[in-house]
CHARMM internal coordinates of N, CA and C (Angstrom, degrees):
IC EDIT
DIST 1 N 1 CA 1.4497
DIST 1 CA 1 C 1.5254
ANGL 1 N 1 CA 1 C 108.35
DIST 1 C 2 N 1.5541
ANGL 1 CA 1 C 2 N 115.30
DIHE 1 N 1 CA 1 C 2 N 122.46
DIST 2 N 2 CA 1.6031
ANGL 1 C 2 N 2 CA 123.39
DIHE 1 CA 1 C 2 N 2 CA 150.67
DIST 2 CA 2 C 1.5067
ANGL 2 N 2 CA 2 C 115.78
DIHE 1 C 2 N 2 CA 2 C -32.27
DIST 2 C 3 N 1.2060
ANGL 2 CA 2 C 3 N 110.29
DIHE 2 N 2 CA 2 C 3 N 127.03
DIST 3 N 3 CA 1.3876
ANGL 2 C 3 N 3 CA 114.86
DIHE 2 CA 2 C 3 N 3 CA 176.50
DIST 3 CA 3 C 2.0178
ANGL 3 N 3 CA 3 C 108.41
DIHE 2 C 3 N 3 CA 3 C -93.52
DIST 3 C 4 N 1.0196
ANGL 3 CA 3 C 4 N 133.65
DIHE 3 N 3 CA 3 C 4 N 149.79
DIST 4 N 4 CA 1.4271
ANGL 3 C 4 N 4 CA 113.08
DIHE 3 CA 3 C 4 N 4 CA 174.91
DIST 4 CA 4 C 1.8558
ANGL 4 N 4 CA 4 C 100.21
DIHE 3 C 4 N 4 CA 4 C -81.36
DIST 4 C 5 N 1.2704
ANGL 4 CA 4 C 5 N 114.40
DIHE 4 N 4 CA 4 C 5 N 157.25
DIST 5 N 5 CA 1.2756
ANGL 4 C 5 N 5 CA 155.66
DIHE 4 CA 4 C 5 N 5 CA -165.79
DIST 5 CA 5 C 1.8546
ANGL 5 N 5 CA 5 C 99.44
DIHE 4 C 5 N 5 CA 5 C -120.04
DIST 5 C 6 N 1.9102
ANGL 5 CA 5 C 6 N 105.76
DIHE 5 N 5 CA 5 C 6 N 100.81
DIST 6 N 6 CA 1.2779
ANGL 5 C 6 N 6 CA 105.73
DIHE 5 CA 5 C 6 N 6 CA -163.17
DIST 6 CA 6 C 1.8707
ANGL 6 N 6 CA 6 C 88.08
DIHE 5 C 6 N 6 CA 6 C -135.23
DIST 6 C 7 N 1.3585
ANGL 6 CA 6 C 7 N 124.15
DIHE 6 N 6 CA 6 C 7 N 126.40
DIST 7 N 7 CA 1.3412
ANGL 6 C 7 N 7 CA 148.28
DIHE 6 CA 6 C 7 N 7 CA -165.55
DIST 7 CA 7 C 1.4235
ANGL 7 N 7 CA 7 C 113.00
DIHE 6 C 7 N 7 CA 7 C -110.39
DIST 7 C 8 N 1.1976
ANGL 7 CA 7 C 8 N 128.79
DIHE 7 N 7 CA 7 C 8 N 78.96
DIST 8 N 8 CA 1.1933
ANGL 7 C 8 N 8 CA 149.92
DIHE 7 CA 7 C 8 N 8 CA 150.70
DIST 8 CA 8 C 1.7085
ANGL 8 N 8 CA 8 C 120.26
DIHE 7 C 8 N 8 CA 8 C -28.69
DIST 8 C 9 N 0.8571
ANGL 8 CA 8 C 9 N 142.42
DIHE 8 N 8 CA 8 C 9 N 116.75
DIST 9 N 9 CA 1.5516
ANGL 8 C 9 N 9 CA 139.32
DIHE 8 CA 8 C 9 N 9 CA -175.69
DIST 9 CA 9 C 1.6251
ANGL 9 N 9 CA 9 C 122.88
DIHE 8 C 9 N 9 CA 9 C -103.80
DIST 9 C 10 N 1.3619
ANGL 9 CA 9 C 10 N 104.92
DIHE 9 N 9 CA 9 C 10 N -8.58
DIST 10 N 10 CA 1.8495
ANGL 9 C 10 N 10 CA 151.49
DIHE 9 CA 9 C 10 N 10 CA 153.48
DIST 10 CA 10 C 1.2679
ANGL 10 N 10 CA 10 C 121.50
DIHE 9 C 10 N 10 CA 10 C -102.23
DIST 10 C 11 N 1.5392
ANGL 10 CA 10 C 11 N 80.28
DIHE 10 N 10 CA 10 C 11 N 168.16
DIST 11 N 11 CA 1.6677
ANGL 10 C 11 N 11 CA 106.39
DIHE 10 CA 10 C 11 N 11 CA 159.92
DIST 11 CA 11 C 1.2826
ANGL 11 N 11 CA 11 C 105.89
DIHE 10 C 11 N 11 CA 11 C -111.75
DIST 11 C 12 N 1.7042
ANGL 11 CA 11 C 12 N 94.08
DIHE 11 N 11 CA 11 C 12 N 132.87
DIST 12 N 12 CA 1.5635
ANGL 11 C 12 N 12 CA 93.89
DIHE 11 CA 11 C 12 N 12 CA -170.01
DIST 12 CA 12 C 2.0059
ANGL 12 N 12 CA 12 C 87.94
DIHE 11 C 12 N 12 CA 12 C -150.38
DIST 12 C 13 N 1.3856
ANGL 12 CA 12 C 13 N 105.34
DIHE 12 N 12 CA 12 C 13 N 133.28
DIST 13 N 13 CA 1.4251
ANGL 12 C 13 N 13 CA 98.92
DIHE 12 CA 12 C 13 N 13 CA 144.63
DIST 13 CA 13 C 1.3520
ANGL 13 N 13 CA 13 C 169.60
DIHE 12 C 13 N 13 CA 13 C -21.93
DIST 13 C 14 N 0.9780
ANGL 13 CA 13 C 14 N 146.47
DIHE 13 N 13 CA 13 C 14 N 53.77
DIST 14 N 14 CA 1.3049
ANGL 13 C 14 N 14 CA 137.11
DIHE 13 CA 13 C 14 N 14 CA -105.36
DIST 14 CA 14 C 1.7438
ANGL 14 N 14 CA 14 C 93.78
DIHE 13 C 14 N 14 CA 14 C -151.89
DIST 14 C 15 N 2.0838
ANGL 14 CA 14 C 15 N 118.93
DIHE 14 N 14 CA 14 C 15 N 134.88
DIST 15 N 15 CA 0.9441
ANGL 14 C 15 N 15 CA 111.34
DIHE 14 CA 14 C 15 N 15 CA -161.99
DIST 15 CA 15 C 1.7898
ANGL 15 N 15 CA 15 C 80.58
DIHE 14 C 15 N 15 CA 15 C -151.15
DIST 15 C 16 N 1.5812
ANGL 15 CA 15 C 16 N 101.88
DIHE 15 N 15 CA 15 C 16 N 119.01
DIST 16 N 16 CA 1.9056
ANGL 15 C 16 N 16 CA 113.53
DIHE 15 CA 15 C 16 N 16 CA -169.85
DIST 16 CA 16 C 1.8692
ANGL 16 N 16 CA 16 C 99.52
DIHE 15 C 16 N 16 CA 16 C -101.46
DIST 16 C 17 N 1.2001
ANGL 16 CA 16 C 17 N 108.57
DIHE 16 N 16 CA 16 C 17 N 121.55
DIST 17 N 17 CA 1.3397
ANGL 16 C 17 N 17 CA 121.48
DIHE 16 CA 16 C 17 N 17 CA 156.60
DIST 17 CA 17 C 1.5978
ANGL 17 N 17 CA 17 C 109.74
DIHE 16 C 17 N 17 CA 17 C -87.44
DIST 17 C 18 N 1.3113
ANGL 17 CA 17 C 18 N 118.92
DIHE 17 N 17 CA 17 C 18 N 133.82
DIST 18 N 18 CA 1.2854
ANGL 17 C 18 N 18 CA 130.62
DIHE 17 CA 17 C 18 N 18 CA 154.56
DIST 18 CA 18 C 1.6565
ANGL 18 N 18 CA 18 C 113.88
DIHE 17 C 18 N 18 CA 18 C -94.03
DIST 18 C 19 N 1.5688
ANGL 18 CA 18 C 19 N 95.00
DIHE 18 N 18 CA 18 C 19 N 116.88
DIST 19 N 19 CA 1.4071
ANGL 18 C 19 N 19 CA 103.96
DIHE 18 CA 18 C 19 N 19 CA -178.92
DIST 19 CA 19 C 1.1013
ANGL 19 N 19 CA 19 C 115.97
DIHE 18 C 19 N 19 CA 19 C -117.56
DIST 19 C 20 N 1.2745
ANGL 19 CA 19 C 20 N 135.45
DIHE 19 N 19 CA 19 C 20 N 17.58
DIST 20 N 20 CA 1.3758
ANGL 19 C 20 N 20 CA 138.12
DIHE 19 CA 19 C 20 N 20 CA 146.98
DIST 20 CA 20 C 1.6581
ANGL 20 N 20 CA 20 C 99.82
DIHE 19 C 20 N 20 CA 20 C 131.61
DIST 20 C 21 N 1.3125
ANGL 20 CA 20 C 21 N 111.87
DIHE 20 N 20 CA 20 C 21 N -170.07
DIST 21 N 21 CA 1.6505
ANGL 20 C 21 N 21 CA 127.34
DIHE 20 CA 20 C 21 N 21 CA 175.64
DIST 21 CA 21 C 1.5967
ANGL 21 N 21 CA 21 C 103.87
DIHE 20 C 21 N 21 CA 21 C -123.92
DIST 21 C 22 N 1.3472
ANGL 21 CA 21 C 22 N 129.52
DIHE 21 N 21 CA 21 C 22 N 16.76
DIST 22 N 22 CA 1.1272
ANGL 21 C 22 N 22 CA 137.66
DIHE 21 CA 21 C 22 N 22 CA 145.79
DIST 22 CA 22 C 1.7035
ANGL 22 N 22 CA 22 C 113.32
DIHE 21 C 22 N 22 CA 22 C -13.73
DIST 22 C 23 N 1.8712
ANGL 22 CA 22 C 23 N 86.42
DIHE 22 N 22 CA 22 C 23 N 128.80
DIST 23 N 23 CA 2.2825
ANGL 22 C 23 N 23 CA 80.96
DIHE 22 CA 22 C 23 N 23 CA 172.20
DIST 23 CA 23 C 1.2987
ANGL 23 N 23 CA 23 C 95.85
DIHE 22 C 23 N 23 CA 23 C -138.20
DIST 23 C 24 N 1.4848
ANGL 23 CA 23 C 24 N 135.22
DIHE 23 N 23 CA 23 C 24 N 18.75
DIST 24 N 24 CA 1.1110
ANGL 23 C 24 N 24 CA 137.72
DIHE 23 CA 23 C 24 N 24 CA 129.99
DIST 24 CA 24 C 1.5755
ANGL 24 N 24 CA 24 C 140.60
DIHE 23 C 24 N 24 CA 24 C -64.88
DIST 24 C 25 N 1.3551
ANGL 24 CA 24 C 25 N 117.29
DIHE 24 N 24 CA 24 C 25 N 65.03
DIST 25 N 25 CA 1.3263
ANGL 24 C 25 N 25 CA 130.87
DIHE 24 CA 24 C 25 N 25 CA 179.41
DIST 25 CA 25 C 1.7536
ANGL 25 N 25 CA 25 C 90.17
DIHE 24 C 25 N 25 CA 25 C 10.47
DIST 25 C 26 N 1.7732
ANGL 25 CA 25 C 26 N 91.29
DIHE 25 N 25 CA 25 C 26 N -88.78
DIST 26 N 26 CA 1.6791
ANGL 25 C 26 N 26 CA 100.41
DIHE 25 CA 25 C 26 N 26 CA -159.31
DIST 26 CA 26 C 1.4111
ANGL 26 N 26 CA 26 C 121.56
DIHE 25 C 26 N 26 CA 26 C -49.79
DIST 26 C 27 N 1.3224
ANGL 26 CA 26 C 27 N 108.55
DIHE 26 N 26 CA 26 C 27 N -35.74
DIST 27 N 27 CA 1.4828
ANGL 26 C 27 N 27 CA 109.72
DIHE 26 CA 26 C 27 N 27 CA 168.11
DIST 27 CA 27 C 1.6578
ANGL 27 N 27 CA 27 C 118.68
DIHE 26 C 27 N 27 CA 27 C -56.74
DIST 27 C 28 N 1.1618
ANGL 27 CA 27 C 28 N 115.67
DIHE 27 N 27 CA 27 C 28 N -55.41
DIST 28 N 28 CA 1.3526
ANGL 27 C 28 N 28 CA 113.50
DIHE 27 CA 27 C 28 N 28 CA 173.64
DIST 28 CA 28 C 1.5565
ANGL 28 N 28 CA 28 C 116.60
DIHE 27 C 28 N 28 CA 28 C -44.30
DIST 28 C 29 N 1.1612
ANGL 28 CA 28 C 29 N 106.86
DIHE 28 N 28 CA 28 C 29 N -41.05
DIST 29 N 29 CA 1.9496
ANGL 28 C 29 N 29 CA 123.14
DIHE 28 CA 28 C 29 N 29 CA -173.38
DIST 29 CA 29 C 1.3760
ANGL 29 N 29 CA 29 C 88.19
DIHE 28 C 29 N 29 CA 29 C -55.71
DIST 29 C 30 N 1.1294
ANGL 29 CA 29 C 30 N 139.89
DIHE 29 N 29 CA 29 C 30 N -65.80
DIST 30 N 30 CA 1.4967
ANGL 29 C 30 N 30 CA 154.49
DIHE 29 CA 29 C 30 N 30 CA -157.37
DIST 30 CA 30 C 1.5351
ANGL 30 N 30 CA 30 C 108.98
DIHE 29 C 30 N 30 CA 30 C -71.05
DIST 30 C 31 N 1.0419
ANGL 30 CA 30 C 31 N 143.19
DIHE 30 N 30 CA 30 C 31 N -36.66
DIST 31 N 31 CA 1.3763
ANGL 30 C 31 N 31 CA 166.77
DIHE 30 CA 30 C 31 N 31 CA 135.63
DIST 31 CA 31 C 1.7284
ANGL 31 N 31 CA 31 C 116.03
DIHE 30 C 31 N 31 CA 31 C -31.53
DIST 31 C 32 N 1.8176
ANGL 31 CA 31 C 32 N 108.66
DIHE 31 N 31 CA 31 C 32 N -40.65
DIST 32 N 32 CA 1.3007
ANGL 31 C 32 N 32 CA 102.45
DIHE 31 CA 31 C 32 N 32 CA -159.01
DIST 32 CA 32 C 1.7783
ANGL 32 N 32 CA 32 C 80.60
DIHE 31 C 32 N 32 CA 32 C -90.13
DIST 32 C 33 N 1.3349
ANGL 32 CA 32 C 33 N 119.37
DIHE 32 N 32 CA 32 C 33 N -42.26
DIST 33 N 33 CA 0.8464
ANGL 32 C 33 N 33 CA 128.57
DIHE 32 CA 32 C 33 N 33 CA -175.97
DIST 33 CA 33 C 1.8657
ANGL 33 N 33 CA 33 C 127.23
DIHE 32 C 33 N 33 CA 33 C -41.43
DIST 33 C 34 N 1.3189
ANGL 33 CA 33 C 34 N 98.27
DIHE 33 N 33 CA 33 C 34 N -41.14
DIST 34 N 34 CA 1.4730
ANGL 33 C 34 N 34 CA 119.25
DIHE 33 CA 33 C 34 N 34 CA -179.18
DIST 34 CA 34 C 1.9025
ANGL 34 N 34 CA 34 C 107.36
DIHE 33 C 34 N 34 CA 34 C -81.71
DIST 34 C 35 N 1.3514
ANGL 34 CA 34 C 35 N 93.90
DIHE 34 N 34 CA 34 C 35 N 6.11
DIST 35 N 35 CA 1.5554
ANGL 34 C 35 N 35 CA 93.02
DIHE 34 CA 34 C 35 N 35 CA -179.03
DIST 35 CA 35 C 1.2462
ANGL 35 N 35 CA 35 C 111.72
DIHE 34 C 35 N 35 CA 35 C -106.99
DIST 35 C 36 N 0.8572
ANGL 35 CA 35 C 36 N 122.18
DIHE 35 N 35 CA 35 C 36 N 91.73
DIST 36 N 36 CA 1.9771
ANGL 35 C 36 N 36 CA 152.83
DIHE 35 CA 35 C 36 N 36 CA -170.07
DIST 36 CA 36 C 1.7400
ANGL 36 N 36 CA 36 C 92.07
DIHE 35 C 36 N 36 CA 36 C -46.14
DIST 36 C 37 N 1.3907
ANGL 36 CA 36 C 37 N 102.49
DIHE 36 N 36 CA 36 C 37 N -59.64
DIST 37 N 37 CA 1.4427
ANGL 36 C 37 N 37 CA 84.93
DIHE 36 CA 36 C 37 N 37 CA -156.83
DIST 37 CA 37 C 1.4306
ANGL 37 N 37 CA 37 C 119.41
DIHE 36 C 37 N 37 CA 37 C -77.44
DIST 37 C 38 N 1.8488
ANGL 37 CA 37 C 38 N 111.24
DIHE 37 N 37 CA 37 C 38 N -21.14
DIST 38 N 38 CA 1.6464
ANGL 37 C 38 N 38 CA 104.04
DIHE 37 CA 37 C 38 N 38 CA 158.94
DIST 38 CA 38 C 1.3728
ANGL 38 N 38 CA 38 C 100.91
DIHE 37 C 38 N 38 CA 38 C -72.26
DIST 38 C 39 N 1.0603
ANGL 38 CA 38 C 39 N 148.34
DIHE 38 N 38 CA 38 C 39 N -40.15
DIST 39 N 39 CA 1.7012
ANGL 38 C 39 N 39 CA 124.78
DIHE 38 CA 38 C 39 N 39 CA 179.36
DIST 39 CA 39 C 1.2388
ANGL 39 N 39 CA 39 C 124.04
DIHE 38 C 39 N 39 CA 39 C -44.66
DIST 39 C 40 N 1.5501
ANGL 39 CA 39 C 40 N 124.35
DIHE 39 N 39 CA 39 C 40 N -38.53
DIST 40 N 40 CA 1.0459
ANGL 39 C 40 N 40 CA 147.54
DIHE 39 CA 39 C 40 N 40 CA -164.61
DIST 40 CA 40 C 1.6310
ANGL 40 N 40 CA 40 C 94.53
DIHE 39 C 40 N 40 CA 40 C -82.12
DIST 40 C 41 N 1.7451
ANGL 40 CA 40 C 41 N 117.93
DIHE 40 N 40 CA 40 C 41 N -56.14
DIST 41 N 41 CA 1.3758
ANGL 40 C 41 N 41 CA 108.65
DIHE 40 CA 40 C 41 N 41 CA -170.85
DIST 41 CA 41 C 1.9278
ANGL 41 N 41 CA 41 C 104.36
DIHE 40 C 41 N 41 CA 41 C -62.01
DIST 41 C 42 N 0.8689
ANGL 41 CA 41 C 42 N 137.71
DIHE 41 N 41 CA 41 C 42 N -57.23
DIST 42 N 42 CA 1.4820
ANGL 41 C 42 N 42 CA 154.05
DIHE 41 CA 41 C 42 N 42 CA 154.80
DIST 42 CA 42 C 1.8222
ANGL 42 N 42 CA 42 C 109.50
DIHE 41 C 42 N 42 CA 42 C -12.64
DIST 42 C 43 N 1.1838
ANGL 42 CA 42 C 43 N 85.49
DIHE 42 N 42 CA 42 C 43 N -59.57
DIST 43 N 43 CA 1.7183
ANGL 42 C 43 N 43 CA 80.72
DIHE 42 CA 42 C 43 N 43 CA -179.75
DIST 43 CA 43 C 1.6907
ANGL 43 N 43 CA 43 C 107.68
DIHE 42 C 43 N 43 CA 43 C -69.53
DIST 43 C 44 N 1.5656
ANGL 43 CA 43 C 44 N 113.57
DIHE 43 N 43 CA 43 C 44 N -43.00
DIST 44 N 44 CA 1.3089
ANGL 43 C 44 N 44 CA 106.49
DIHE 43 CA 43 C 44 N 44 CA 166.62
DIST 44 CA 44 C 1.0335
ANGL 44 N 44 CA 44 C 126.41
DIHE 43 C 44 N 44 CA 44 C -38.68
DIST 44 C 45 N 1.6451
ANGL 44 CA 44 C 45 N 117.61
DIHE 44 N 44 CA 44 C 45 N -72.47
DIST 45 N 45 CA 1.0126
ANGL 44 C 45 N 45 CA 121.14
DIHE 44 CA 44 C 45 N 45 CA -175.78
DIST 45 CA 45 C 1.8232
ANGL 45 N 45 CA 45 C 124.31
DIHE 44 C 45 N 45 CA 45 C -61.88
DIST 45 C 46 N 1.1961
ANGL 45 CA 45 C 46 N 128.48
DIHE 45 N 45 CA 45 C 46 N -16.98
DIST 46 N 46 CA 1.8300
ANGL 45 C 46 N 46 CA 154.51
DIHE 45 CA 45 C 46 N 46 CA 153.66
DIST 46 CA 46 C 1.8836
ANGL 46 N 46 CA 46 C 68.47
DIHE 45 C 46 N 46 CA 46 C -42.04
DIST 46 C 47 N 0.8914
ANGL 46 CA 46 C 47 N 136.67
DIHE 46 N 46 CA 46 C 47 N -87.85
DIST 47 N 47 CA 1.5283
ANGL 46 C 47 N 47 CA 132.57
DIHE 46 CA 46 C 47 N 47 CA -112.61
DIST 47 CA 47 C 1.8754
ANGL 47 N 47 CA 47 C 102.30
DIHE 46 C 47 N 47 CA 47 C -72.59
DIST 47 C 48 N 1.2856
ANGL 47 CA 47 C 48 N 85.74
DIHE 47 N 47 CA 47 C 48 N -31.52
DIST 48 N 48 CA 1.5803
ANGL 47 C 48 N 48 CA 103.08
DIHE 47 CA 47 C 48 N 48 CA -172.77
DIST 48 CA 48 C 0.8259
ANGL 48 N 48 CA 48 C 121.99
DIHE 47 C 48 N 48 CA 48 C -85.70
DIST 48 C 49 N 1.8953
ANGL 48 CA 48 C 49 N 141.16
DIHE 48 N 48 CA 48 C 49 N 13.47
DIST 49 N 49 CA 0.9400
ANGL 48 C 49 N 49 CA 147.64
DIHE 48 CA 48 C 49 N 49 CA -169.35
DIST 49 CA 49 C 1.8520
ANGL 49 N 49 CA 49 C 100.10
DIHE 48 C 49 N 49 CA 49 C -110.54
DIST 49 C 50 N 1.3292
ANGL 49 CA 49 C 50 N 103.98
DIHE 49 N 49 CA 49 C 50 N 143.65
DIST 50 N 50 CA 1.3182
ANGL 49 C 50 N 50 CA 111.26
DIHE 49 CA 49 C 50 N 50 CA -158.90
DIST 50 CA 50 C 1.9349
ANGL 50 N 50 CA 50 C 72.50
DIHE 49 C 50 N 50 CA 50 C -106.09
DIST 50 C 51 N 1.3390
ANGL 50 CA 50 C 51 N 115.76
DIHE 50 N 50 CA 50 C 51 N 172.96
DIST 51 N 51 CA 1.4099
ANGL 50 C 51 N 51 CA 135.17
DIHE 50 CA 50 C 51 N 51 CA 163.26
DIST 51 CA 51 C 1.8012
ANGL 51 N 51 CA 51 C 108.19
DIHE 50 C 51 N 51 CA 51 C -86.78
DIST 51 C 52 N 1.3411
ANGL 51 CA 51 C 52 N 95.92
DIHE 51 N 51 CA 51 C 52 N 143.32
DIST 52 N 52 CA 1.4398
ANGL 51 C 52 N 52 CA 110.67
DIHE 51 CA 51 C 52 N 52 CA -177.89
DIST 52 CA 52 C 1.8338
ANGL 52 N 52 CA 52 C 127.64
DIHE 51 C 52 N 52 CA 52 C 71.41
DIST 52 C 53 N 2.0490
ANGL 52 CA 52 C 53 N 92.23
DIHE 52 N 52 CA 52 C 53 N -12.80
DIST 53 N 53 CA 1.6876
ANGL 52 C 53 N 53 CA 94.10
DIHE 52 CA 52 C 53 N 53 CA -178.79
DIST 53 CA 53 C 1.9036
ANGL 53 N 53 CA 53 C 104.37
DIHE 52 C 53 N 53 CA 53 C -89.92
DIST 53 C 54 N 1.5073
ANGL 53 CA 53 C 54 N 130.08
DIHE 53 N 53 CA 53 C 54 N 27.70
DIST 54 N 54 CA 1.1788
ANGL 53 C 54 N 54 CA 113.73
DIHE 53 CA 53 C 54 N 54 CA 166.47
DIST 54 CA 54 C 1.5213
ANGL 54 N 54 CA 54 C 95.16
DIHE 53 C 54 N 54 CA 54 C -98.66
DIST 54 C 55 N 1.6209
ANGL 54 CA 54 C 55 N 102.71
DIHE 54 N 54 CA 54 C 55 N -171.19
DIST 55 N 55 CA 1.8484
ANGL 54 C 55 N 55 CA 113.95
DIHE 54 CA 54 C 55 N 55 CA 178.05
DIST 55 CA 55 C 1.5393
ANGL 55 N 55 CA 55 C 93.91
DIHE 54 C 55 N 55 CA 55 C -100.88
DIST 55 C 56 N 1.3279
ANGL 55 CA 55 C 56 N 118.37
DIHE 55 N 55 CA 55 C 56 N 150.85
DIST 56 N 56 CA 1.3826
ANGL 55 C 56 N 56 CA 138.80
DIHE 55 CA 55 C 56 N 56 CA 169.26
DIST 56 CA 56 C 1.3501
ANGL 56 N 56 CA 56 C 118.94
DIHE 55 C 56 N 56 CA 56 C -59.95
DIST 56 C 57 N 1.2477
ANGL 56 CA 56 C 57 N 146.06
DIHE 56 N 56 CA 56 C 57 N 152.28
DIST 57 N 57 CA 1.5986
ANGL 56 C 57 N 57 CA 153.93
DIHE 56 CA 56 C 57 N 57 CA -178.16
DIST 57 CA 57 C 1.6697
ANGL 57 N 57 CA 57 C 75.74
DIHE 56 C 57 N 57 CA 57 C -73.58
DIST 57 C 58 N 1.2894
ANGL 57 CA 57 C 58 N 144.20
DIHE 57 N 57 CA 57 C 58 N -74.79
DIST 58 N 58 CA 1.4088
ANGL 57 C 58 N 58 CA 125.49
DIHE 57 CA 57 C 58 N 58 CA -160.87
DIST 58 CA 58 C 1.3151
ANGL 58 N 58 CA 58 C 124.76
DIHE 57 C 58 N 58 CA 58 C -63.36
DIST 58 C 59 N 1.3395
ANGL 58 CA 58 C 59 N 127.35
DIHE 58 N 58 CA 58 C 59 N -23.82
DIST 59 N 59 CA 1.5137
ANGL 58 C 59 N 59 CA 138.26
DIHE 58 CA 58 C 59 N 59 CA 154.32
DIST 59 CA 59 C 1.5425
ANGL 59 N 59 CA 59 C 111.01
DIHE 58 C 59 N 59 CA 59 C -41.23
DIST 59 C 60 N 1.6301
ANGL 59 CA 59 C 60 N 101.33
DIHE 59 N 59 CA 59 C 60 N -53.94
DIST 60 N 60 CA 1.4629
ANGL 59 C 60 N 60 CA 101.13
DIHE 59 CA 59 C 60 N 60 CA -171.09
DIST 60 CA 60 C 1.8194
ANGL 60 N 60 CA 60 C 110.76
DIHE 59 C 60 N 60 CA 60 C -80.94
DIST 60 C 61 N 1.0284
ANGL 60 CA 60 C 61 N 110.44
DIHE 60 N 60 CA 60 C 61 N -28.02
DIST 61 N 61 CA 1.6253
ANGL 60 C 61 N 61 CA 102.94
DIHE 60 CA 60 C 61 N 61 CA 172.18
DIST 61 CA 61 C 1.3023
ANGL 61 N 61 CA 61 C 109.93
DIHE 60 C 61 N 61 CA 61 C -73.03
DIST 61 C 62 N 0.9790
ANGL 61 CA 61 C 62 N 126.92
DIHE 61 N 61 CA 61 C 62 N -18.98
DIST 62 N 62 CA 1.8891
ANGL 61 C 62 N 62 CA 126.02
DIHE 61 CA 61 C 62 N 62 CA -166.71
DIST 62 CA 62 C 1.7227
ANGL 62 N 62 CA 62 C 78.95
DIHE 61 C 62 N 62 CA 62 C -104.36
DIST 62 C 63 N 1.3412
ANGL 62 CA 62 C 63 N 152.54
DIHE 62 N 62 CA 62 C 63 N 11.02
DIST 63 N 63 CA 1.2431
ANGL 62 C 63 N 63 CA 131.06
DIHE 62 CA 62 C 63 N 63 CA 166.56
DIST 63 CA 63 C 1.5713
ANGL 63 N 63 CA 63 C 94.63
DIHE 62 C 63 N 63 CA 63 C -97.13
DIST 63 C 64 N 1.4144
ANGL 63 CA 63 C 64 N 129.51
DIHE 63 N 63 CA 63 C 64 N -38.78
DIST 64 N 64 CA 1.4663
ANGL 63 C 64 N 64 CA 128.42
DIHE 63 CA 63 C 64 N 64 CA -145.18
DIST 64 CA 64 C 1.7327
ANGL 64 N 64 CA 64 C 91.43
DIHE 63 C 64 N 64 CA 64 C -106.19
DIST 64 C 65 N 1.1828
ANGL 64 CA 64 C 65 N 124.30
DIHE 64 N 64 CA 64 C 65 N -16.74
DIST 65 N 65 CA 1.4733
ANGL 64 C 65 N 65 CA 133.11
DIHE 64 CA 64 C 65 N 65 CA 166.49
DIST 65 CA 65 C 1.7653
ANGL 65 N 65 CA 65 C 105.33
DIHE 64 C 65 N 65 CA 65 C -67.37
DIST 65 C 66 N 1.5553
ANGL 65 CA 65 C 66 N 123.86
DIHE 65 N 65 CA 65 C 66 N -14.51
DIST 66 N 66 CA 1.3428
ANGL 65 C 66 N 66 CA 112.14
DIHE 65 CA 65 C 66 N 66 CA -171.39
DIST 66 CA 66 C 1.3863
ANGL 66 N 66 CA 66 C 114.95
DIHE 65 C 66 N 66 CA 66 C -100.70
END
COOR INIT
IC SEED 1 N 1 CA 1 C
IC BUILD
């Protein structure tokens, strides 16, 4: 399997869960789910988010529209 090829223009932080090669939607759901430590990174990171500091769904389409 092709992996995607993702181009950074920074330095940025960045922390990869392997969640399997799953091609069962639901199975995978159940799988990502049972993985403590992305749950754990997720809820962390949920906690730390202030309101209003992400980008908008219309920010991001008017970026990939240019």
């Amino acid at each position: 399997m092709d992996r995607p090829v993702v181009t950074v223009e920074e330095n940025i932080n960045a922390q990869v869960f392997d969640i399997g090669d799953e091609e069962d939607f639901e199975e995978e759901i159940i799988l990502t789910r049972q993985n403590l430590e992305l749950m754990n990174f997720l809820d962390e990171r949920s906690a730390n988010v202030k309101p209003g500091a992400g980008i908008s769904i219309e920010e991001i389409r008017q970026h990939l529209d240019e």
